[in-house]
N, CA and C of each residue as an Amber inpcrd file, in Angstrom:
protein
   453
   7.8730000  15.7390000 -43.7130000   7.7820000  15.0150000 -42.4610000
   9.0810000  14.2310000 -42.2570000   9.5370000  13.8280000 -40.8300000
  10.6300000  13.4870000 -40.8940000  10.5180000  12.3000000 -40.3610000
  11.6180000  11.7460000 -40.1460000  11.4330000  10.1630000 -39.4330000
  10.7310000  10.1870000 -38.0150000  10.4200000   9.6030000 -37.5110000
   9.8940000   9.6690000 -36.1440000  11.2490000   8.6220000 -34.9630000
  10.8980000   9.5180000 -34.1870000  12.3780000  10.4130000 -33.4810000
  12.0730000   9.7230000 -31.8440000  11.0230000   8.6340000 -31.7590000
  10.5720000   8.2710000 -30.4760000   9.6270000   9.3230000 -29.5690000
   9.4530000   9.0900000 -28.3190000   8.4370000   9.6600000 -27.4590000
   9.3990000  11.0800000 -26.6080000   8.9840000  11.4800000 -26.3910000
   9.6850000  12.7460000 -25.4960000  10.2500000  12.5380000 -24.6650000
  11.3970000  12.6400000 -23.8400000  12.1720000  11.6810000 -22.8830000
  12.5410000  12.1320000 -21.2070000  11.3480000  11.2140000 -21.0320000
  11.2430000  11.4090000 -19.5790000  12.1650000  11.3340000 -18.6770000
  13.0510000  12.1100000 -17.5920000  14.0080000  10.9440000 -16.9000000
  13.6160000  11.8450000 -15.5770000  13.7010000  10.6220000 -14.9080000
  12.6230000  10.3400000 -13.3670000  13.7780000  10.8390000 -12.3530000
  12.6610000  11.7940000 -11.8030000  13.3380000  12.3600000 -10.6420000
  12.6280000  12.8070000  -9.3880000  13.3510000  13.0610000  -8.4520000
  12.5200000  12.5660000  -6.9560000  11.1160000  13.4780000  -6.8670000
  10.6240000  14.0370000  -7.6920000   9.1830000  14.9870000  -7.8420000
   8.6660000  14.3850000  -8.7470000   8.4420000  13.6070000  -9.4710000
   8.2470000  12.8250000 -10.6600000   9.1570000  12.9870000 -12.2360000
   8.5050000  12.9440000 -12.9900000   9.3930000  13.1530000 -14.5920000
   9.3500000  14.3910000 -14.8790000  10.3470000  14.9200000 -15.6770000
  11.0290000  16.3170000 -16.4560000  11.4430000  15.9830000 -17.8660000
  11.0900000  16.7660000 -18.7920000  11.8700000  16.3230000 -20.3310000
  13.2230000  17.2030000 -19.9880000  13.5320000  16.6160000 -20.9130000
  15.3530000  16.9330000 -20.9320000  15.0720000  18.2840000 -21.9520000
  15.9660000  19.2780000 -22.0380000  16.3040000  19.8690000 -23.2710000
  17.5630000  19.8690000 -23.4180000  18.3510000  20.0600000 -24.5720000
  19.7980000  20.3170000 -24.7460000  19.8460000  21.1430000 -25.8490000
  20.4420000  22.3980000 -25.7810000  21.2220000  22.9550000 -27.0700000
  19.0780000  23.4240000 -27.6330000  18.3070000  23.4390000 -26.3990000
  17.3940000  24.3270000 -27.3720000  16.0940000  23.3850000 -27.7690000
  16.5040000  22.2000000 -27.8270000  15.5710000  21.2430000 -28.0010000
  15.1300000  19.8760000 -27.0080000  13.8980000  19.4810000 -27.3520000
  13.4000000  18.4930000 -26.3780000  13.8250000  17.2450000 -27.4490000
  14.9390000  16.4640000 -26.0120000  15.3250000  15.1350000 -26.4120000
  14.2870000  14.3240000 -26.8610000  14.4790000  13.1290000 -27.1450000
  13.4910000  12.0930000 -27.5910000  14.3310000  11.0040000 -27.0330000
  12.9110000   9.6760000 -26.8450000  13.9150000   8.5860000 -26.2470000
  13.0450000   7.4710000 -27.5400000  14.3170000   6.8340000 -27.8190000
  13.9990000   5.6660000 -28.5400000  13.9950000   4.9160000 -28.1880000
  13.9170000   4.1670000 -26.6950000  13.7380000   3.0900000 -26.2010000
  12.2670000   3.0590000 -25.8750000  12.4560000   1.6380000 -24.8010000
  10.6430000   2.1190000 -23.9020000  10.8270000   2.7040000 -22.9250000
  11.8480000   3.5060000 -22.3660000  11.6820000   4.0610000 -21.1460000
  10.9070000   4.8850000 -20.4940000  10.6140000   6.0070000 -21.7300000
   9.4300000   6.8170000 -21.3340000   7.7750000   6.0610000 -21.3180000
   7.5380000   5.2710000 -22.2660000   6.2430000   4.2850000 -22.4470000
   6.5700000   3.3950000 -20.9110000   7.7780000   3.1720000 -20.6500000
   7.4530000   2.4060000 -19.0220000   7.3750000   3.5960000 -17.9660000
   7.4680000   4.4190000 -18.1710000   7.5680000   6.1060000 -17.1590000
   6.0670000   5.9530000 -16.9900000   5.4690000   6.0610000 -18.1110000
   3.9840000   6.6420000 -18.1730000   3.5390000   5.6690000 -17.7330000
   3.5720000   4.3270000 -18.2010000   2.6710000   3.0060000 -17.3290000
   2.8810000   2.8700000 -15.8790000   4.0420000   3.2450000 -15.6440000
   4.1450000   3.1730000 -13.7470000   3.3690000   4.4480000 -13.3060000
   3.5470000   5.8520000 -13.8350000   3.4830000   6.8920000 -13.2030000
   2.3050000   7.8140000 -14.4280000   1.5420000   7.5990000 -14.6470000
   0.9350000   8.1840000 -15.8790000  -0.9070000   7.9630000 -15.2700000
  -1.5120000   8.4840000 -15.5670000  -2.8310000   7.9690000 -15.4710000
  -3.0140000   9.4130000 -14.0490000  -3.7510000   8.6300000 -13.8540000
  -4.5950000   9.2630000 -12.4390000  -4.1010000   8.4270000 -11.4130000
  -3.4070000   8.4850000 -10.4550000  -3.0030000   8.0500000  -9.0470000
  -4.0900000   8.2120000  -8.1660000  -5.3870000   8.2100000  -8.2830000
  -6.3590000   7.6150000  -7.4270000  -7.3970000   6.2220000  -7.7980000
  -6.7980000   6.1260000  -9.1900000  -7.2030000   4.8420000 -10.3360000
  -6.6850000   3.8540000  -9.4700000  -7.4270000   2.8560000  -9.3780000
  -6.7220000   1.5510000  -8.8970000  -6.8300000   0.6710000  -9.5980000
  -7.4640000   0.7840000 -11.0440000  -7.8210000  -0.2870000 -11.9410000
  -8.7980000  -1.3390000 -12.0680000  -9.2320000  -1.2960000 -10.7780000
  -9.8810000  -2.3980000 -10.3290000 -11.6050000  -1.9620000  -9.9510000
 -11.7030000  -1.2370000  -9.6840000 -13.0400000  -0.3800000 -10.4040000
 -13.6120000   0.6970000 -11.3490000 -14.6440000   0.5750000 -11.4040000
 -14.8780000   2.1680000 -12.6230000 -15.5080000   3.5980000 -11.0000000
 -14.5220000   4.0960000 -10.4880000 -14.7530000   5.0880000  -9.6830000
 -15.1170000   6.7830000 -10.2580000 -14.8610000   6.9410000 -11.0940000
 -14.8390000   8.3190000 -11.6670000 -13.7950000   8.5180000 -12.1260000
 -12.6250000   7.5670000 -11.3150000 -11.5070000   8.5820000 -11.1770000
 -10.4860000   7.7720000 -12.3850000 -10.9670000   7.6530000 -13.8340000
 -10.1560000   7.1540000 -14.9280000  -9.2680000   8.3800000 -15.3330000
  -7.9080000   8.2090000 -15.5620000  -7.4060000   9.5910000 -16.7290000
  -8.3540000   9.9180000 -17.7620000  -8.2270000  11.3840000 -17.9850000
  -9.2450000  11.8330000 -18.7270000  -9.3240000  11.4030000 -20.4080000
  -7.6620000  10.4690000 -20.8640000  -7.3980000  10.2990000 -22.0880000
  -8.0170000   8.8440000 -22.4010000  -8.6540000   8.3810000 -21.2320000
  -8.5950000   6.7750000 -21.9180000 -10.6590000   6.9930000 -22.1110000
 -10.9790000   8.0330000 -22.0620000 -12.3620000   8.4580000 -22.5940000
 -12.4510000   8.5590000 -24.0200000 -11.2470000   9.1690000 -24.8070000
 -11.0830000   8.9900000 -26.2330000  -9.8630000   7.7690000 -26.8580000
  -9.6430000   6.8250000 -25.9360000  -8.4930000   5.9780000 -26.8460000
  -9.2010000   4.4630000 -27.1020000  -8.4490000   4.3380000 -27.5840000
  -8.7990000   2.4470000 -27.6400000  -9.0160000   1.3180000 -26.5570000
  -9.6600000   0.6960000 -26.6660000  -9.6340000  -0.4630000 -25.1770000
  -7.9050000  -0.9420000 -24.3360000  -7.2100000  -1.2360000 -25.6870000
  -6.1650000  -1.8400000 -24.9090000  -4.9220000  -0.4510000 -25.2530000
  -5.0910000   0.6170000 -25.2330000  -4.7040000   1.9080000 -24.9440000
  -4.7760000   2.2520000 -23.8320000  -5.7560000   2.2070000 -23.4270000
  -6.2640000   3.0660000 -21.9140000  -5.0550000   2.7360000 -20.9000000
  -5.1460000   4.1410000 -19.7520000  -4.0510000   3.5890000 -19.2650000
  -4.4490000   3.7470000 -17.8360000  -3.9670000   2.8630000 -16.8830000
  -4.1660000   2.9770000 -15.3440000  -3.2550000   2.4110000 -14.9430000
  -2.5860000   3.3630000 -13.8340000  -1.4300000   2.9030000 -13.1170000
  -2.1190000   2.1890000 -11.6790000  -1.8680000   0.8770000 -12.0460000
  -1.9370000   0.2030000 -10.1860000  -0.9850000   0.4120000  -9.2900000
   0.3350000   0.3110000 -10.1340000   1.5830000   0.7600000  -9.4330000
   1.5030000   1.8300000  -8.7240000   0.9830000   3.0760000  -9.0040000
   1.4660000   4.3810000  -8.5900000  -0.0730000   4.8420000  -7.2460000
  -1.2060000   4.0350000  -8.0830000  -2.3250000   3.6360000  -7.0000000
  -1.6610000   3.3770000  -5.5160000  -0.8780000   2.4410000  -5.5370000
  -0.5770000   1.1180000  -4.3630000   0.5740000   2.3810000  -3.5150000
   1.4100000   2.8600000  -4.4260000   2.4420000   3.5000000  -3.3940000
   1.9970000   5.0030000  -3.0220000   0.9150000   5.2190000  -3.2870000
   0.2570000   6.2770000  -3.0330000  -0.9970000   6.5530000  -1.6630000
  -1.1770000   5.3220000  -2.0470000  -2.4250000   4.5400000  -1.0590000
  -2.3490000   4.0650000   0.0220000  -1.1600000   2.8150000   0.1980000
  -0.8070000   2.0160000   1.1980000   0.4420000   2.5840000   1.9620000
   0.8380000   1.9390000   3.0710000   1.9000000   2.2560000   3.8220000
   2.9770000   1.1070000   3.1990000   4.1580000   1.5240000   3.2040000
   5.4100000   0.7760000   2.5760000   5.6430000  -0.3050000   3.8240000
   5.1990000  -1.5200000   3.3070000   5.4670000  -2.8810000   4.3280000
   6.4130000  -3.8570000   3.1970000   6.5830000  -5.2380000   3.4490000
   7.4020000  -5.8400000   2.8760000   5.8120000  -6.5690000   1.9950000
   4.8630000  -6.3540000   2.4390000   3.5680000  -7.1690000   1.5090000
   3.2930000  -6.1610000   0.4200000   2.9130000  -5.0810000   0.9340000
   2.5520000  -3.7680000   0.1870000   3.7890000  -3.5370000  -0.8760000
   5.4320000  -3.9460000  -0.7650000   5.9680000  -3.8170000  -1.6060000
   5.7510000  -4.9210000  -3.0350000   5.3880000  -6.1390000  -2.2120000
   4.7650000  -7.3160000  -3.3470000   3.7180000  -6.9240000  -4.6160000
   2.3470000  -6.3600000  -3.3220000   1.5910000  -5.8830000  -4.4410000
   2.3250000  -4.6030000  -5.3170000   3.1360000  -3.5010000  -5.1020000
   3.4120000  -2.8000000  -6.3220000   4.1010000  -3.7460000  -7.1190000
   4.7800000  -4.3250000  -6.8170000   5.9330000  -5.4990000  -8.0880000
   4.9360000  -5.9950000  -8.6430000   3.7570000  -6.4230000  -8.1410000
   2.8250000  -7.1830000  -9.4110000   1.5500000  -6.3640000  -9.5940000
   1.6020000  -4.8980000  -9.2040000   0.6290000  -4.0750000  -9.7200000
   1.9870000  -3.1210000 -10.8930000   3.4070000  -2.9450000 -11.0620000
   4.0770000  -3.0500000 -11.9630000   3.8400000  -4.1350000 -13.4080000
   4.0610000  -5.1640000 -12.6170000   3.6570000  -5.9510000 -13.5240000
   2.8450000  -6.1460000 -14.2700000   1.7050000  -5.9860000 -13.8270000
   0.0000000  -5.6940000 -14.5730000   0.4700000  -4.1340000 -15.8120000
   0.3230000  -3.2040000 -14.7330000   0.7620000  -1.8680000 -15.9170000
   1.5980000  -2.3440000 -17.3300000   2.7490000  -2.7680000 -16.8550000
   3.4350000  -3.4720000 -18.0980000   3.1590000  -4.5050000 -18.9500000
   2.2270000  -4.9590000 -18.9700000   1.7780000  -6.6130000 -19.6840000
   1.5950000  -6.0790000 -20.8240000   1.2610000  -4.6090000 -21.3050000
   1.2440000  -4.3250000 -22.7500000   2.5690000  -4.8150000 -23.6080000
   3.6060000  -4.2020000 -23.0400000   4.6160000  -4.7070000 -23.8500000
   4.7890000  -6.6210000 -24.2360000   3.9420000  -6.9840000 -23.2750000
   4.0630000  -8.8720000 -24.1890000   2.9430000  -8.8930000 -24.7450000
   2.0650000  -8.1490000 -24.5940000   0.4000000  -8.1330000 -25.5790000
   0.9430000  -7.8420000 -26.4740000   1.4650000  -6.9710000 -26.9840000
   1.9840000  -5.9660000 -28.2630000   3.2670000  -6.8860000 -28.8040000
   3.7640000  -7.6080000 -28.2170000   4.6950000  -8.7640000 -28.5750000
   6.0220000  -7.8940000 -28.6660000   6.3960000  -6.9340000 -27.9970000
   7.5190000  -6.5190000 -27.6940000   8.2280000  -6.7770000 -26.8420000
   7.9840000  -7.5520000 -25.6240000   8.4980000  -8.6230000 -25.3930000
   8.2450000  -9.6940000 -24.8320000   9.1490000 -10.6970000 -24.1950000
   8.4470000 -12.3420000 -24.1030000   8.3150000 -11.9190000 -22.4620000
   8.9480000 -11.3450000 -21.6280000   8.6550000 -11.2000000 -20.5920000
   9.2490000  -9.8260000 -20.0180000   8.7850000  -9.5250000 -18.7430000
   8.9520000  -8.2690000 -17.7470000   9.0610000  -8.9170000 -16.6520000
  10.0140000  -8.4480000 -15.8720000  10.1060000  -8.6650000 -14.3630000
   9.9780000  -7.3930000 -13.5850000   9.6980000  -6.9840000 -12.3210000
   9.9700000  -6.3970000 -11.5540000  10.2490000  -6.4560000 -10.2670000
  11.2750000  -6.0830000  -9.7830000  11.9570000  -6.2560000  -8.3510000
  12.2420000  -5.3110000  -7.4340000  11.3330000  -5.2000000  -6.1200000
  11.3610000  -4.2440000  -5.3000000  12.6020000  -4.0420000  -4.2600000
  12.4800000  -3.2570000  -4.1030000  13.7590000  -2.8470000  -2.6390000
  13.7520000  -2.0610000  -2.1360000  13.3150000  -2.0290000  -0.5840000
  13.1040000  -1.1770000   0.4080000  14.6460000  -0.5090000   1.0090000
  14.8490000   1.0280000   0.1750000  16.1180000   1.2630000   0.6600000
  15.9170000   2.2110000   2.2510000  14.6730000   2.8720000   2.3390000
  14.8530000   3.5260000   4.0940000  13.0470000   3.6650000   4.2770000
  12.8420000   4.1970000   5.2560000  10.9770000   4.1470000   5.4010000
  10.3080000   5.1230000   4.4740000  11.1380000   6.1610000   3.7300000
   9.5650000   6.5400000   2.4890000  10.1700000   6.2430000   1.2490000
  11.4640000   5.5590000   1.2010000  12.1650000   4.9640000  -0.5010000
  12.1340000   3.8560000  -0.4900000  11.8750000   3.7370000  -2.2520000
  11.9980000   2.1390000  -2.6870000  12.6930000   2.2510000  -4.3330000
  13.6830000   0.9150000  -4.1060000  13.6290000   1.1570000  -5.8940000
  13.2930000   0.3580000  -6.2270000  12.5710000   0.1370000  -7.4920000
  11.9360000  -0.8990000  -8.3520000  12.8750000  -0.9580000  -9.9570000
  13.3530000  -2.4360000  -9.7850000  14.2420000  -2.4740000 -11.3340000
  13.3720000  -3.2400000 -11.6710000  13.2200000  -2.6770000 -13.1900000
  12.1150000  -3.2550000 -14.0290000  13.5370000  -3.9260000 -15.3330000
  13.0930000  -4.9190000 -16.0420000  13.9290000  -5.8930000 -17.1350000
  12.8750000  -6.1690000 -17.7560000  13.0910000  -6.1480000 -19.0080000
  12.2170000  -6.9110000 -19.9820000  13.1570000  -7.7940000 -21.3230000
  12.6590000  -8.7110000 -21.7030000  13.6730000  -9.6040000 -22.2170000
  12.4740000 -10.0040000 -23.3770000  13.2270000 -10.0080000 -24.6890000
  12.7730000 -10.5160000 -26.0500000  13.4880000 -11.5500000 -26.5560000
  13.6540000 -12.5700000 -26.7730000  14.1400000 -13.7190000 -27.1140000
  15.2950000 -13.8990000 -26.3130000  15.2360000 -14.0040000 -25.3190000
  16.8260000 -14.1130000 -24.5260000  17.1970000 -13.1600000 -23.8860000
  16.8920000 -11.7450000 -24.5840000  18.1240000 -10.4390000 -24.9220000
  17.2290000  -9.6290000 -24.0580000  18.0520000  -9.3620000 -23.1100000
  17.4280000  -7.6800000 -22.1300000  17.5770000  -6.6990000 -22.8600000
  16.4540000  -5.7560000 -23.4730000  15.9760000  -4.9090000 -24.3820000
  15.8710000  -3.6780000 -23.8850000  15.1040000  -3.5910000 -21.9030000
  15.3250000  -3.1220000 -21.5050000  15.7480000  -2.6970000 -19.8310000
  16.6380000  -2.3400000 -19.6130000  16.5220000  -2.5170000 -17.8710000
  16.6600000  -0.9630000 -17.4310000  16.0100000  -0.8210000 -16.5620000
  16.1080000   0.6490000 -16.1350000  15.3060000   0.9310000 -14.7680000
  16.1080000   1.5130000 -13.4980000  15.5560000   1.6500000 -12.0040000
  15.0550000   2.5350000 -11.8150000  13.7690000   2.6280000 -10.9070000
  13.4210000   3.7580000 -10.4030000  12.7560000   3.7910000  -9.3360000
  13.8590000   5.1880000  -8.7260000  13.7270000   5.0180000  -6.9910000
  12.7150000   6.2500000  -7.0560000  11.3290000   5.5040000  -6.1630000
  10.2520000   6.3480000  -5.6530000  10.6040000   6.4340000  -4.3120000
   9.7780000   7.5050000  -3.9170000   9.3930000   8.2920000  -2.4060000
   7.8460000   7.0520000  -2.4050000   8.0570000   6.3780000  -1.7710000
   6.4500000   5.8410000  -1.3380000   5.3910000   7.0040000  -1.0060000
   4.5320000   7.5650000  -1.3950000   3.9680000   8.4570000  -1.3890000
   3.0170000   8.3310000   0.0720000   2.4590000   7.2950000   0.2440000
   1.5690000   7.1720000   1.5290000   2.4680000   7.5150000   2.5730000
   3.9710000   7.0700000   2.5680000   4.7280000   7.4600000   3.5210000
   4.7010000   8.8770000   3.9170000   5.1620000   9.5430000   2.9270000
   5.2330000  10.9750000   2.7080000   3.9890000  11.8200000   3.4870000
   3.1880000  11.2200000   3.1180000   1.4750000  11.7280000   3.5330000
   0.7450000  10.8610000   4.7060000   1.5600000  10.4220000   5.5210000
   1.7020000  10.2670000   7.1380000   0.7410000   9.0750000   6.9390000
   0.2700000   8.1480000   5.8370000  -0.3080000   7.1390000   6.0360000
   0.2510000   6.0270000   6.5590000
């Protein structure tokens, strides 16, 4: 067995995530980037978190309580029409998705910051900071999906 090599490495693109290959093989990412990929964009996008509808990912039926995963984030830009309020709630339905990383004490805080760049894009820079030190920062520009789908 060999060392463990991180999570498979997502990098976000305007249809959602793709693993990388190079030279034959699937990259790995040793940061959290892919673990923040999956908390924004992972789960079931009709989950809103906020009830038990049916509609849980099918993995959090076999995982642990504070495993389970539901994206509010990807709920909200899927759901709602892109306003300057509707961008609030994804920054703090981001925020919610991410609170694992300060549960898990990886870090002391997460921010997220929205920006409406035209009527169906937005980018959201996410930062997370462990004693001072930005650990991780990394943007990602969505298609507001309700836009897309004439809501």
């Amino acid at each position: 067995m060999t060392d463990f090599e991180g999570d498979v490495l997502f990098t976000d693109t305007n249809d959602g995530g793709v693993i990388t290959v190079e030279d034959g093989l699937i990259l790995c990412d040793k940061t959290f980037k892919t673990a923040v990929y999956l908390s924004l964009f992972g789960g079931n996008f009709e989950d809103d978190g906020v009830t038990d509808k049916g509609k849980a990912f099918w993995g959090n039926l076999i995982g642990a309580e504070n495993t389970k995963m539901v994206s509010k984030f990807q709920n909200i830009i899927c759901s709602f029409p892109m306003t300057t309020k509707n961008l609030k709630l994804a920054e703090d339905a981001a925020c919610s998705d991410l609170q694992w990383l300060i549960d898990d004490g990886i870090a002391d805080e997460v921010t997220v910051k929205g920006k409406i760049k035209d009527v169906k894009n937005a980018d959201f820079e996410i930062n997370a900071l462990k004693s001072g030190e930005n650990i991780l920062s990394t943007t990602y520009g969505v298609e507001w999906e309700a836009m897309s789908n004439g809501l």
